[in-house]
Gaussian input, Z-matrix of N, CA and C with variables (Angstrom, degrees):
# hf/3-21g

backbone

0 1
 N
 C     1     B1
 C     2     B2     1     A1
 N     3     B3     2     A2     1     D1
 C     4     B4     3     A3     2     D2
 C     5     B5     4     A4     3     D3
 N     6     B6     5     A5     4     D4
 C     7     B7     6     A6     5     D5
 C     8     B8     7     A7     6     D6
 N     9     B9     8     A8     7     D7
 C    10    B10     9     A9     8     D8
 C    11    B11    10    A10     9     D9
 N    12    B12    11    A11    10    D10
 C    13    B13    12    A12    11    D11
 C    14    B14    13    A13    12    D12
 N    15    B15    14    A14    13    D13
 C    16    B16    15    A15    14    D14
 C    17    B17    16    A16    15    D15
 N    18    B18    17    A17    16    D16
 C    19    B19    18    A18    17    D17
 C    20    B20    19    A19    18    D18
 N    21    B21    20    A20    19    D19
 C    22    B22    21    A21    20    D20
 C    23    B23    22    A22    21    D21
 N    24    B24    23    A23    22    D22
 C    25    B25    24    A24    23    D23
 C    26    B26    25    A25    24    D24
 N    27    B27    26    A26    25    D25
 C    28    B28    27    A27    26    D26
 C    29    B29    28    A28    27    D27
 N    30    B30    29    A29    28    D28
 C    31    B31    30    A30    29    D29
 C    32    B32    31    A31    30    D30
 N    33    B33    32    A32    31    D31
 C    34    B34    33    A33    32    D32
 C    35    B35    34    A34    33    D33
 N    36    B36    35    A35    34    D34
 C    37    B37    36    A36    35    D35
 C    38    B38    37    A37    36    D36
 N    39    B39    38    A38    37    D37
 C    40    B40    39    A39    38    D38
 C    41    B41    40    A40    39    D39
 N    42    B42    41    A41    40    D40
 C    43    B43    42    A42    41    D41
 C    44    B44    43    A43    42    D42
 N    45    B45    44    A44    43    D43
 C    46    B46    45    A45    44    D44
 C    47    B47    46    A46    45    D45
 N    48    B48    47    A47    46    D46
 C    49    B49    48    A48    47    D47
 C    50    B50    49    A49    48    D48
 N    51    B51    50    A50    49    D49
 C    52    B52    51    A51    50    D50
 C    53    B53    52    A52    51    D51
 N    54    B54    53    A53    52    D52
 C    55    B55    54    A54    53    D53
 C    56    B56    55    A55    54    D54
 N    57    B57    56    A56    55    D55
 C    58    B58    57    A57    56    D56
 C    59    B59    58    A58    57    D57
 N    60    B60    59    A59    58    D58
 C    61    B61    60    A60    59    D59
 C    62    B62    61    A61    60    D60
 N    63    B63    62    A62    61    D61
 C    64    B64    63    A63    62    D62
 C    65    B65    64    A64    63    D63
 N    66    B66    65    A65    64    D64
 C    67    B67    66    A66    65    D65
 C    68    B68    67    A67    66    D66
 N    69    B69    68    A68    67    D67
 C    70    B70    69    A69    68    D68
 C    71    B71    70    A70    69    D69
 N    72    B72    71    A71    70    D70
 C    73    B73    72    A72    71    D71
 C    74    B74    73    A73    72    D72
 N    75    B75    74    A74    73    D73
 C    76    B76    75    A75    74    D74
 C    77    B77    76    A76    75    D75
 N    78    B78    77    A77    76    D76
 C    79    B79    78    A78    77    D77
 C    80    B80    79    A79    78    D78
 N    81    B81    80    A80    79    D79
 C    82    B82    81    A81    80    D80
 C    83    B83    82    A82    81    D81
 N    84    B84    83    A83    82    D82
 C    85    B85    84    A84    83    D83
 C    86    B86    85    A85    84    D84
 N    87    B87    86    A86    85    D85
 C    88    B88    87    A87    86    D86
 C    89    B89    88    A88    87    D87
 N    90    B90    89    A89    88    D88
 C    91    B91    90    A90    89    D89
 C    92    B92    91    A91    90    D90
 N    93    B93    92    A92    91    D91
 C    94    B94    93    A93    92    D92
 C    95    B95    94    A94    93    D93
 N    96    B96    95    A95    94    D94
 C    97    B97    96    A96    95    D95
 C    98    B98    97    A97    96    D96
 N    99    B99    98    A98    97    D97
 C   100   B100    99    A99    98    D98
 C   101   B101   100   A100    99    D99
 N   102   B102   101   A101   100   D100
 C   103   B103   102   A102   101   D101
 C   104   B104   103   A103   102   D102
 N   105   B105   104   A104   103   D103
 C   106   B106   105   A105   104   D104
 C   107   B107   106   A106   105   D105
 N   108   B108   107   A107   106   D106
 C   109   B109   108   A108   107   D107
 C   110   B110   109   A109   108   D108
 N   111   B111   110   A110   109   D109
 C   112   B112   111   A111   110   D110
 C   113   B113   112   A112   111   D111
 N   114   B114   113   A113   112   D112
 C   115   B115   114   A114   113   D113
 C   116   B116   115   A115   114   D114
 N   117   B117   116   A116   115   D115
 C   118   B118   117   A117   116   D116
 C   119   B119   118   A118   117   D117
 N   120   B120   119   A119   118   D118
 C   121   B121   120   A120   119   D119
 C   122   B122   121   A121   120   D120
 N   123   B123   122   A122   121   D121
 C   124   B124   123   A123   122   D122
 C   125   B125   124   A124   123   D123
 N   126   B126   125   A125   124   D124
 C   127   B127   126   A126   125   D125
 C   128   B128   127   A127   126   D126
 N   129   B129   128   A128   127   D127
 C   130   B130   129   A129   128   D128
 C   131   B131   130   A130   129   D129
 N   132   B132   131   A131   130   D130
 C   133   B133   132   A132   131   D131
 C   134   B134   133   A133   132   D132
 N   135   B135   134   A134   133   D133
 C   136   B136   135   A135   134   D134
 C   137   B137   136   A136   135   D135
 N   138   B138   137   A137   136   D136
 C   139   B139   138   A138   137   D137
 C   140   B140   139   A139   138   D138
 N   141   B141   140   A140   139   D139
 C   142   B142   141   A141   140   D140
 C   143   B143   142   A142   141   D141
 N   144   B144   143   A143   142   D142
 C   145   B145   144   A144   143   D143
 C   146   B146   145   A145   144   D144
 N   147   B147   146   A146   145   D145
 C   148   B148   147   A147   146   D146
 C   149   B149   148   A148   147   D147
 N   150   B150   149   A149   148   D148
 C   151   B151   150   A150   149   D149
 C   152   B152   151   A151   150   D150
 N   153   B153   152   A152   151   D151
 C   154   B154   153   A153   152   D152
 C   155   B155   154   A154   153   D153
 N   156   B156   155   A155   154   D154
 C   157   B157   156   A156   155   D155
 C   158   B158   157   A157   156   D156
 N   159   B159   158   A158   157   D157
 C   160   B160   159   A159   158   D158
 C   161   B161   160   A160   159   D159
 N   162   B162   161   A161   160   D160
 C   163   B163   162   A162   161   D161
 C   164   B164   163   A163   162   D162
 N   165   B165   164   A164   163   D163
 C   166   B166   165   A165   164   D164
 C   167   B167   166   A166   165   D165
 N   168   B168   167   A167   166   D166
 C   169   B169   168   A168   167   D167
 C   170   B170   169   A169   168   D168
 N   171   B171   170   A170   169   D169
 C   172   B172   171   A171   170   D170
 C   173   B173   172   A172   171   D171
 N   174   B174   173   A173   172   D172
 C   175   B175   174   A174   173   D173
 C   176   B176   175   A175   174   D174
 N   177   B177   176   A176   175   D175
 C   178   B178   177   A177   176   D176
 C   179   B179   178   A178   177   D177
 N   180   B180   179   A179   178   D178
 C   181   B181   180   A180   179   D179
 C   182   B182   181   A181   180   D180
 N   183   B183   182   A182   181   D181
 C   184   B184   183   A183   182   D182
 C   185   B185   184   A184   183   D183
 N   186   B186   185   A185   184   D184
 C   187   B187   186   A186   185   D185
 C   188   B188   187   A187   186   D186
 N   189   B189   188   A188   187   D187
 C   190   B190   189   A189   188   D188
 C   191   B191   190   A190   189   D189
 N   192   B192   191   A191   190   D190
 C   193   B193   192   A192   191   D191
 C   194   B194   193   A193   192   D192
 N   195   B195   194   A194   193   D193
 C   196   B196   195   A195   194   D194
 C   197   B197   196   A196   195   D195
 N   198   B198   197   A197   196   D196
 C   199   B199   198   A198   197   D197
 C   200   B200   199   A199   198   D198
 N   201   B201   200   A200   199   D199
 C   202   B202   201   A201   200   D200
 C   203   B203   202   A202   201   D201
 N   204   B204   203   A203   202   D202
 C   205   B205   204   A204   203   D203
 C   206   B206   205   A205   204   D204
 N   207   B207   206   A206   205   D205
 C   208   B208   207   A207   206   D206
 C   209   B209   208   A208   207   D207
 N   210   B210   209   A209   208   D208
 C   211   B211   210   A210   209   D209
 C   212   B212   211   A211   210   D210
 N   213   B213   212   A212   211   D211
 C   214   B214   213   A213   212   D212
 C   215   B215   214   A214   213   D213
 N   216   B216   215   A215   214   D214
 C   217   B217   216   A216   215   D215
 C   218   B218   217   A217   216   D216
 N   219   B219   218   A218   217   D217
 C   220   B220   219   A219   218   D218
 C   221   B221   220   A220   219   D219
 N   222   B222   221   A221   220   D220
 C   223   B223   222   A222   221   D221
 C   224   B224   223   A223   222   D222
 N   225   B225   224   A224   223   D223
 C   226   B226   225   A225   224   D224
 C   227   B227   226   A226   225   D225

   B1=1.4337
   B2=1.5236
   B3=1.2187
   B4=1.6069
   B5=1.6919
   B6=1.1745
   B7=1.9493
   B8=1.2371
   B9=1.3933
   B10=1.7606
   B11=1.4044
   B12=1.0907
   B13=1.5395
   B14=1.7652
   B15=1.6026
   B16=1.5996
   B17=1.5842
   B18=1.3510
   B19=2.1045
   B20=1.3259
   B21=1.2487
   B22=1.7617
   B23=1.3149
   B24=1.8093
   B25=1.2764
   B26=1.8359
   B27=1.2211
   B28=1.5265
   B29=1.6546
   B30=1.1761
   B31=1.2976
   B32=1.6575
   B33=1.2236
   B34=1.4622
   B35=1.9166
   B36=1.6385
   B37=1.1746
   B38=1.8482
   B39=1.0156
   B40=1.6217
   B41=1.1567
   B42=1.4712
   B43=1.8220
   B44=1.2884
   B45=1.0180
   B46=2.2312
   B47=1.7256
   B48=0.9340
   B49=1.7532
   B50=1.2910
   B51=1.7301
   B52=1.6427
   B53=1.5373
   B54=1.7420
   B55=1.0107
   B56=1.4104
   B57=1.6841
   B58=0.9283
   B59=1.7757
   B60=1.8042
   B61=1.4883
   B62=1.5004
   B63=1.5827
   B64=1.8272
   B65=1.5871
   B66=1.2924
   B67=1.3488
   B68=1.5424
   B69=1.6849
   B70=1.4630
   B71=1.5452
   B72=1.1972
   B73=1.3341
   B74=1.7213
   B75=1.3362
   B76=1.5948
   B77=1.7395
   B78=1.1870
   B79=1.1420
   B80=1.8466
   B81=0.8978
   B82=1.9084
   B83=1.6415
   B84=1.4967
   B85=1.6030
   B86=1.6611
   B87=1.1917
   B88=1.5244
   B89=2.0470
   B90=1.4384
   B91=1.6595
   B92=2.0802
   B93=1.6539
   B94=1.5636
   B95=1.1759
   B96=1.5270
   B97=1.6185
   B98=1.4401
   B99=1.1886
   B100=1.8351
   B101=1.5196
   B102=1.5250
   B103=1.2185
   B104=1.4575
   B105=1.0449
   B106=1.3993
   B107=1.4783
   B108=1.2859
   B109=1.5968
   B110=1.7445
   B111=1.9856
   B112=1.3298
   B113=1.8167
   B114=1.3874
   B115=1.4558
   B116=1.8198
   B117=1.3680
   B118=1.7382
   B119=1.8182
   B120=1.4421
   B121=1.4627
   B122=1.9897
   B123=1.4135
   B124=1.1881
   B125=1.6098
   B126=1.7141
   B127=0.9666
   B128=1.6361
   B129=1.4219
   B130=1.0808
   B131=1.7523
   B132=1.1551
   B133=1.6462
   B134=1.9718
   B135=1.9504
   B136=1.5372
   B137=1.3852
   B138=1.1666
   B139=1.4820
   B140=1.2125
   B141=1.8108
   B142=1.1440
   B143=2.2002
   B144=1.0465
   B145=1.5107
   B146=1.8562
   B147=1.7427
   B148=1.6946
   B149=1.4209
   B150=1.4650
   B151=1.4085
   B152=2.0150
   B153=1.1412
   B154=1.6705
   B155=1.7090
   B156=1.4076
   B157=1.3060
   B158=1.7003
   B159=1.7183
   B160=0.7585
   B161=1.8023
   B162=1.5049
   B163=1.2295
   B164=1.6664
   B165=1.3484
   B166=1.5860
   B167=1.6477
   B168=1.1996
   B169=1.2861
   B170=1.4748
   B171=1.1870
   B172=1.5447
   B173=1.8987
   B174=1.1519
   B175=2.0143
   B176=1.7803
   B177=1.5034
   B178=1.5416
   B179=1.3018
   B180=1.4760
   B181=1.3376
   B182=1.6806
   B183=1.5490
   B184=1.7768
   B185=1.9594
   B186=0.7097
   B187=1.3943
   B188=1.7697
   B189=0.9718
   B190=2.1170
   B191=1.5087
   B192=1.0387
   B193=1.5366
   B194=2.0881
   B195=0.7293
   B196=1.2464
   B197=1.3736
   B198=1.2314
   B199=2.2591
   B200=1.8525
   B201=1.2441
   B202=1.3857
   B203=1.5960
   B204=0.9002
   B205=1.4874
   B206=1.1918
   B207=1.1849
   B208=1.9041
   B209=1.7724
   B210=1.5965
   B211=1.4809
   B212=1.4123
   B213=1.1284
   B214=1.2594
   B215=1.4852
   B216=1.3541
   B217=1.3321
   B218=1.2913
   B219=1.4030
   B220=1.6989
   B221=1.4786
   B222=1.2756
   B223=1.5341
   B224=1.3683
   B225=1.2650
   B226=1.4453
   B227=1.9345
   A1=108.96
   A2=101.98
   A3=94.69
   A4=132.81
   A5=105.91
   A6=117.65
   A7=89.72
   A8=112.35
   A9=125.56
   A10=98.27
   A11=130.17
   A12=130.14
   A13=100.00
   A14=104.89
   A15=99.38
   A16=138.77
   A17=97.51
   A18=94.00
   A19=93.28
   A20=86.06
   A21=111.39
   A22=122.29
   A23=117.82
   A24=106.53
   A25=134.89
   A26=99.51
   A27=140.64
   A28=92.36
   A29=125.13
   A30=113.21
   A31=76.18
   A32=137.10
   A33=125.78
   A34=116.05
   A35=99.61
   A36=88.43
   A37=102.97
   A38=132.05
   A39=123.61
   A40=107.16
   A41=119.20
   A42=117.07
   A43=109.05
   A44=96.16
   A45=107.63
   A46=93.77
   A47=130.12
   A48=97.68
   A49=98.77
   A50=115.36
   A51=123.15
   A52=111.27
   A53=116.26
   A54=112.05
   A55=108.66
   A56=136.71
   A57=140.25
   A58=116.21
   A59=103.19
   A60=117.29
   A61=117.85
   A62=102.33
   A63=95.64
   A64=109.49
   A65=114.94
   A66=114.25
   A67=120.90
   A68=104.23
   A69=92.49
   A70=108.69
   A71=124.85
   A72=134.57
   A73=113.01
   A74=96.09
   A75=85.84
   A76=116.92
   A77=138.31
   A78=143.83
   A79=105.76
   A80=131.01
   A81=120.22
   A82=91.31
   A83=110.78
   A84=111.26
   A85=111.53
   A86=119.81
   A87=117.29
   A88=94.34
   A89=101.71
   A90=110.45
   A91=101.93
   A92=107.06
   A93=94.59
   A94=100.41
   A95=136.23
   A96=131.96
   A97=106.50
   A98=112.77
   A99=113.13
   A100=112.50
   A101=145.85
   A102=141.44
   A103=101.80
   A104=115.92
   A105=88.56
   A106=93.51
   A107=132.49
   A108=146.89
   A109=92.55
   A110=106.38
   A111=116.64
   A112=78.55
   A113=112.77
   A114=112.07
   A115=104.80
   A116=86.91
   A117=92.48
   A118=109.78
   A119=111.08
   A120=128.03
   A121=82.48
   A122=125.46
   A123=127.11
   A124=129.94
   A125=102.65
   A126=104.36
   A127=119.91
   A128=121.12
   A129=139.63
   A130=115.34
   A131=107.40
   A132=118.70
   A133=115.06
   A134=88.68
   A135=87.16
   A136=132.80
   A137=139.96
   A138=167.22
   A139=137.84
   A140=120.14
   A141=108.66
   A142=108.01
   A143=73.69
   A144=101.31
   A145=118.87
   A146=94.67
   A147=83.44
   A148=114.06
   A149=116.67
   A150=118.63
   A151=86.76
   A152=123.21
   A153=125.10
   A154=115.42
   A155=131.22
   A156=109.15
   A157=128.78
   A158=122.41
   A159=151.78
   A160=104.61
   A161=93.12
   A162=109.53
   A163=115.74
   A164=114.29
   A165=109.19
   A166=84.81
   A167=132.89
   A168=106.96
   A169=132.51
   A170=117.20
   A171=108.16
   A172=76.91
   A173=100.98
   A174=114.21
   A175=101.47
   A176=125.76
   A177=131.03
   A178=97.17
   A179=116.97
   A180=97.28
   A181=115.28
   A182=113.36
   A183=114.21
   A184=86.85
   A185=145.45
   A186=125.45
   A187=118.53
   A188=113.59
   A189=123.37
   A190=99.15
   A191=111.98
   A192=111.14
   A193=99.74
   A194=117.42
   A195=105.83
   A196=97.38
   A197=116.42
   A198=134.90
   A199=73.79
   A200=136.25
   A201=120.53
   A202=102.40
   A203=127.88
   A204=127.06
   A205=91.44
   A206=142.06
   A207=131.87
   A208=87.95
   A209=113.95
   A210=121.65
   A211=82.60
   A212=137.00
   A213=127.09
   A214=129.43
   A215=116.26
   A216=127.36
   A217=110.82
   A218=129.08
   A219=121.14
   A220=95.04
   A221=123.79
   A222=112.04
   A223=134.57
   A224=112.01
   A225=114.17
   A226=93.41
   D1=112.03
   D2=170.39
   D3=-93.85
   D4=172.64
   D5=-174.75
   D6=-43.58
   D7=139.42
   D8=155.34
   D9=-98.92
   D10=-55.61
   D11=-168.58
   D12=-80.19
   D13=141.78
   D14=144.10
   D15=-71.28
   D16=130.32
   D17=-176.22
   D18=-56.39
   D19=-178.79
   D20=-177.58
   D21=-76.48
   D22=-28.02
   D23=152.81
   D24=-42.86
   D25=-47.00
   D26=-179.70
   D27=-54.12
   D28=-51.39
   D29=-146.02
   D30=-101.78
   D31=-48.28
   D32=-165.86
   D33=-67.94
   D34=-4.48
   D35=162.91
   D36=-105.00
   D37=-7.91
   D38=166.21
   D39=-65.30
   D40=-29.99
   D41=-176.30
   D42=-80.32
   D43=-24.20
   D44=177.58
   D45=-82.56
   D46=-5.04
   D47=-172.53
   D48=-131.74
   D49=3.60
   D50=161.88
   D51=-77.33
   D52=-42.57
   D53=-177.99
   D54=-81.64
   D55=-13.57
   D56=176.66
   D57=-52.91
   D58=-53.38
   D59=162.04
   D60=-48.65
   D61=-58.42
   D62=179.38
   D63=-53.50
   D64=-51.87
   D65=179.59
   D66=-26.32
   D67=-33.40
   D68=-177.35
   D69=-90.85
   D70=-38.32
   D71=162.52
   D72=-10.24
   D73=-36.87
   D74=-159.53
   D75=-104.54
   D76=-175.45
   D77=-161.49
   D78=-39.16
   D79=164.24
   D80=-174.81
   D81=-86.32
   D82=-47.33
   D83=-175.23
   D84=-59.23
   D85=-26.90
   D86=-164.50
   D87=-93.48
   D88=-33.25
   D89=-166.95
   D90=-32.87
   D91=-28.50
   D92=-164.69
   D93=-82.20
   D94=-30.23
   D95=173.92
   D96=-50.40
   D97=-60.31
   D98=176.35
   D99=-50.23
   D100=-27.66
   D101=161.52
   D102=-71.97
   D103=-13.62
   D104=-158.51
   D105=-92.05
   D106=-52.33
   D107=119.50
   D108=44.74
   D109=-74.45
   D110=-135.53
   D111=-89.31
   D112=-33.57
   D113=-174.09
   D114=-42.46
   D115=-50.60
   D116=-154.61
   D117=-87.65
   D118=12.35
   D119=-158.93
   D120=-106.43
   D121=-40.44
   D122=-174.39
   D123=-105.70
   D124=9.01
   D125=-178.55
   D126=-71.22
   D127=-25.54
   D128=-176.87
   D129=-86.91
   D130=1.30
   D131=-154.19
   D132=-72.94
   D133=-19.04
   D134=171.06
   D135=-64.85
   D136=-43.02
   D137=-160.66
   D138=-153.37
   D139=-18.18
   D140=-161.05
   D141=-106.28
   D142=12.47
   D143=-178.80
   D144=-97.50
   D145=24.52
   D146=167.37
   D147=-110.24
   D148=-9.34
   D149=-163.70
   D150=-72.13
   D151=-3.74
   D152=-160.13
   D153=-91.46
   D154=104.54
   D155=168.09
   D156=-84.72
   D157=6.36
   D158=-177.29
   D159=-125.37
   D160=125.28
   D161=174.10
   D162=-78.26
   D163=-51.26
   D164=-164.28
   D165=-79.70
   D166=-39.03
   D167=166.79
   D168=-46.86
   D169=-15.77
   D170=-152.91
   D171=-103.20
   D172=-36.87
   D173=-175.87
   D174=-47.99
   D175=-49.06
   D176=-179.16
   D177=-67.38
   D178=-56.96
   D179=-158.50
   D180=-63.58
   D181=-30.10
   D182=-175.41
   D183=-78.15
   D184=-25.56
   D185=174.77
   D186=-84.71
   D187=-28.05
   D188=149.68
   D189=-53.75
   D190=-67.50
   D191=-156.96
   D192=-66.93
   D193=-12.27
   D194=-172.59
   D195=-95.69
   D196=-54.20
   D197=-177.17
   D198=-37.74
   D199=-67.14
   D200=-140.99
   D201=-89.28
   D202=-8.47
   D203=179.89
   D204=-91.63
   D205=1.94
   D206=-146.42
   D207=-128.96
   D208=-24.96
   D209=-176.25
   D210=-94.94
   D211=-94.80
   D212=-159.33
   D213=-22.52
   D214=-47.64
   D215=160.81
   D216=-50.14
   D217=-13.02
   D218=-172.35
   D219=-114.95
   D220=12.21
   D221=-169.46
   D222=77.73
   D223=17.41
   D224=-170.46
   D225=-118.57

């Protein structure tokens, strides 16, 4: 019997390639914050995404967790 639903990997890369589209949608100057967005939305996408039953949840939290490792590294 196979998956009816997509796992959460599955769905955190559909949330990465929705915001990938909006990304272009928007101003050309702002378009690199929105990649960068999808960059940091998939960095986590190999493994660390099973403890998650929610995808766009599991998508904020690897993009929080990175914004603060990304400040810390700058000293703030």
């Amino acid at each position: 019997m196979g998956r009816s639903s997509e796992s959460v990997r599955q769905g955190v890369k559909s949330i990465a390639g929705r915001w990938s589209r909006s990304s272009q949608t928007l101003k050309k100057e702002d378009q690199k914050y929105g990649e960068k967005l999808v960059r940091l939305a998939i960095m986590h996408s190999c493994g660390s995404f099973i403890g998650w039953d929610d995808s766009l949840e599991a998508v904020i939290f690897s993009v929080l967790a990175e914004m603060i490792k990304q400040q810390e590294n700058q000293g703030y």
